[in-house]
C-alpha positions, 0 to 999 in steps of 0.5 A: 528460493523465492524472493519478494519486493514490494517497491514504492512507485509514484506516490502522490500526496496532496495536503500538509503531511510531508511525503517522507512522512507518509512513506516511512509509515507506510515502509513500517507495513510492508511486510504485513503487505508483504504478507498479503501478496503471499498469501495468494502467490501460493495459489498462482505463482505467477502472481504480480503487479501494482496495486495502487491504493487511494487513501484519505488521512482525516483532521486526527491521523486516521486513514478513511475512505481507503481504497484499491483504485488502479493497479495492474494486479487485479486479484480481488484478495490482496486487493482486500488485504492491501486495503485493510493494511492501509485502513489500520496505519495512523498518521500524524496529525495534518496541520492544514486538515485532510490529505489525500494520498495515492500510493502504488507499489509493485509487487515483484516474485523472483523464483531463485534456483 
């Protein structure tokens, strides 16, 4: 039996949006990057790491300029994914204007026998 985490590890939240906030939303995707991971543990089982996604929440809640920028996992698929994931989750309205987010999360296999 397989059994997958993803874990939040050092998220960085610059602007006025308070970081409760932005993990909750980001918690309320997981399994959809949950789902991205998998897609491609199917292919190599052995498949882990941090992704680490830089993102930009504009004036109106909207996630822009979404990125992979670090990580150890370095499959360009889930990158990919992880990317669009994060591309289509909207915030609140910041009341200071942007916020600048970086949010790592490592991505875990444990094969239970």
């Amino acid at each position: 039996m397989r059994t997958i985490t993803l874990k939040e590890i050092g998220t960085s939240i610059v602007g006025a949006l308070p970081t409760e906030v932005v993990k909750r939303i980001v918690r309320q995707h997981f399994s959809a990057l949950r789902l991205c991971y998998e897609a491609e543990l199917k292919k190599d089982p052995s498949l882990a790491g941090t992704v680490s996604t830089a993102l930009l929440i504009d004036e109106e809640g909207v996630a822009t300029s979404v990125e992979a920028n670090g990580g150890s996992m370095t499959n360009p698929a889930v990158r990919e994914c992880i990317v669009k994931v994060f591309a289509s989750m909207s915030f609140p309205k910041p009341e200071g204007g942007k916020v600048k987010v970086t949010y790592p999360i490592d991505f875990t296999n444990h094969d239970e026998k």
